[in-house]
C-alpha positions as CSV (number, residue, x, y, z in Angstrom):
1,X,93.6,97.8,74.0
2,X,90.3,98.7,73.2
3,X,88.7,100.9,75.8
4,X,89.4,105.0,75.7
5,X,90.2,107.0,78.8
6,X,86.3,108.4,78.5
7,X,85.0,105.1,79.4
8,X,87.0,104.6,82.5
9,X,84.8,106.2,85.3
10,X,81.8,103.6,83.8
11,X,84.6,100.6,83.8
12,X,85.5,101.4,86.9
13,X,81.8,101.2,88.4
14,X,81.0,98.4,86.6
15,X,84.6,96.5,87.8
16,X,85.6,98.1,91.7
17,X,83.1,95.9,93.9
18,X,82.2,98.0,97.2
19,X,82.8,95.0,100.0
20,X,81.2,96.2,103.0
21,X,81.9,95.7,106.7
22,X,85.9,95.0,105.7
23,X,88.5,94.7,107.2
24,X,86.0,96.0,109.8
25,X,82.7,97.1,110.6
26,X,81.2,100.4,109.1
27,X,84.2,100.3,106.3
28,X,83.2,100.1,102.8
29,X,86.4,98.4,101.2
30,X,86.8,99.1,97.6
31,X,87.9,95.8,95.7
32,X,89.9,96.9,92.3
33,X,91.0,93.4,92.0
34,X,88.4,92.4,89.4
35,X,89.1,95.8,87.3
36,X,92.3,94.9,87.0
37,X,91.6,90.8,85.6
38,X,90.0,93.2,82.9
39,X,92.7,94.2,80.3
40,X,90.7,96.4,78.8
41,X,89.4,98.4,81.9
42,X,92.6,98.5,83.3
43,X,94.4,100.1,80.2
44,X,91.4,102.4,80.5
45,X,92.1,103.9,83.9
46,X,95.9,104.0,83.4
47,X,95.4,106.0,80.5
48,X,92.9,108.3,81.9
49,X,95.2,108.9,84.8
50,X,98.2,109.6,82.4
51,X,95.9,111.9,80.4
52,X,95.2,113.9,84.1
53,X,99.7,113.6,84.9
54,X,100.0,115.3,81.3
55,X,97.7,118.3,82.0
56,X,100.2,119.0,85.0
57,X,103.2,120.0,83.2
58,X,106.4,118.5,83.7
59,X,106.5,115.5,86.1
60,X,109.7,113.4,87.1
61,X,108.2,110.9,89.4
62,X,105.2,109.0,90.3
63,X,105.0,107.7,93.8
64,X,103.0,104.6,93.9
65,X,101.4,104.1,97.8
66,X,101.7,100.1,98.9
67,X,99.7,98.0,97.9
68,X,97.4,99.3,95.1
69,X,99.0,102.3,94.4
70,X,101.8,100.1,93.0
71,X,99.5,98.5,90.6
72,X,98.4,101.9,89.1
73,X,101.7,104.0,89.7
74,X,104.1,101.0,87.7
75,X,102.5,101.2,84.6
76,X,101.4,104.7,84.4
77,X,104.9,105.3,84.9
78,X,105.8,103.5,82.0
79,X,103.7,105.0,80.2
80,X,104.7,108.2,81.2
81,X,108.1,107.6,80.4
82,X,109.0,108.7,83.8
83,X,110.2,107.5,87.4
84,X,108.4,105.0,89.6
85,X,109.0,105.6,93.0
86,X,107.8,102.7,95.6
87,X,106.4,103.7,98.9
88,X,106.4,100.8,101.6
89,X,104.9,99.9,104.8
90,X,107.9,100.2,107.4
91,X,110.3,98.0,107.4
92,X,110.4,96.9,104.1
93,X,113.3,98.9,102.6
94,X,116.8,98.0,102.0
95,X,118.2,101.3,102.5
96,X,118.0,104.5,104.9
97,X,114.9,105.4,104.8
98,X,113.0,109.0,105.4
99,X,109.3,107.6,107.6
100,X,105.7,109.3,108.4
101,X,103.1,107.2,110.6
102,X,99.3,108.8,109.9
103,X,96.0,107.6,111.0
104,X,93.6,105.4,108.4
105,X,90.0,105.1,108.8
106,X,91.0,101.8,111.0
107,X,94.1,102.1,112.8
108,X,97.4,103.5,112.1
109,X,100.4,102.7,110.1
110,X,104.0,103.9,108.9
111,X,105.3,104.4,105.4
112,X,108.3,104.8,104.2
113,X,110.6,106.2,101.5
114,X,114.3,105.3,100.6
115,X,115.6,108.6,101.4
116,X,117.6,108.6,98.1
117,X,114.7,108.3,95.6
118,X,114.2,111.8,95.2
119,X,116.6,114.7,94.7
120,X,115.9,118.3,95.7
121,X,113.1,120.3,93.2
122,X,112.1,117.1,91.2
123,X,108.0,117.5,90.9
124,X,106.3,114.3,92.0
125,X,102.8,112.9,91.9
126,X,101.4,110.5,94.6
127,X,99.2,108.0,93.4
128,X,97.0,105.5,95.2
129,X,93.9,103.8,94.4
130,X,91.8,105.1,96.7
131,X,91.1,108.5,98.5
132,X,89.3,108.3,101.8
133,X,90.3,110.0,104.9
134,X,93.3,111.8,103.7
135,X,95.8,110.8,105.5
136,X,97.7,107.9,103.3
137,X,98.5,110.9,100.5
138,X,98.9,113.1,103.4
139,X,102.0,110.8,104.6
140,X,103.6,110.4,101.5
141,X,103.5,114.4,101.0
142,X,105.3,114.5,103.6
143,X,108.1,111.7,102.4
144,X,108.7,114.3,99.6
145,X,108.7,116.9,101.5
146,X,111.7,115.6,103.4
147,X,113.8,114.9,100.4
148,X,113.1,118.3,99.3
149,X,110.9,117.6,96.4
150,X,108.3,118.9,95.5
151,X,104.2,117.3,95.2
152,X,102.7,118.8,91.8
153,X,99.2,116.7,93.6
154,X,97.4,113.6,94.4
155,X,96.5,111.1,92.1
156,X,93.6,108.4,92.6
157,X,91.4,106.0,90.8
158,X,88.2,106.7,93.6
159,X,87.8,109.2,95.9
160,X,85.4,108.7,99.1
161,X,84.0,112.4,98.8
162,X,82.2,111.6,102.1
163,X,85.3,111.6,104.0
164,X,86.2,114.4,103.7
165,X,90.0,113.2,103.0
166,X,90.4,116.0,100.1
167,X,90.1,118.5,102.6
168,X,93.4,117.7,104.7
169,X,95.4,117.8,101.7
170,X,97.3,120.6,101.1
171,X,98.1,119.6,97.2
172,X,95.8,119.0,94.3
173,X,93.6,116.3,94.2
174,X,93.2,114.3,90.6
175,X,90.7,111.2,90.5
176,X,89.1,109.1,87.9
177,X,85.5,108.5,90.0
178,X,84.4,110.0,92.7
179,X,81.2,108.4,95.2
């Protein structure tokens, strides 16, 4: 790939399309689907990420947030040469699962964790695309929490600084852009 990490905040204005009014009115969705057609700006943002996981020391496991946190969390892991850890919408699990319902900026949902994909003191980073509210990151803090790991901070591609969502987190926030 061609694009450095430096170049990822100006990919990712260029590539995340701001859709407004969805999947209601007054929400500004953030579309990363065209970033990610883009080889190039996508290797960009992984690698920018990985370059913010690096500057935190030791790190076991990523936590990827469904949907889009997948998408970023999969291959950063890779590169990482560390742990991917899936985070699902309840219900979707296989096994016993540990669970957290939170409040988005439209609604509410659950999210869960097989309760087995962490052990005890293994330092984890939670990565989703976007930071708005707070209170995905917040849930999945508290997945970890319950296995008795332990969140080294938040990792996200754009933050919402209007929201106010870095406020209600009680971990370190890394992100790539910030509006």
């Amino acid at each position: 790939m061609t694009s450095s990490a430096s170049a990822a905040p100006a990919l990712i204005e260029r590539w995340v399309r701001p859709i407004a009014d969805w999947p209601q009115p007054g929400v500004t969705f953030r579309d990363v689907t065209p970033l990610l057609a883009q080889p190039d700006a996508f290797d960009a943002v992984i690698e920018a990420m990985a370059d913010q996981v690096k500057a935190l020391g030791p790190v076991d496991a990523l936590l990827g947030v469904e949907a889009r946190g997948f998408i970023l969390a999969a291959p950063l892991a890779l590169r990482l040469g560390i742990g991917f850890v899936p985070v699902r919408k309840a219900g979707k699990l296989p096994a016993e699962c540990v669970s957290a319902e939170y409040a988005l900026e439209y609604g509410t949902a659950t999210i869960e964790m097989h309760a087995d994909a962490l052990q005890a003191g293994q330092r984890v980073v939670v990565v989703d695309d976007v930071l708005a509210t707070g209170g995905t990151l917040e849930a999945a803090a508290s997945l970890v929490d319950a296995v008795g790991a332990e969140v080294v901070a938040h990792l996200v591609m754009i933050e919402l600084a209007a929201l106010g969502g870095r406020a209600r987190l009680a971990h370190p926030v890394s992100t790539v852009q910030t509006y």
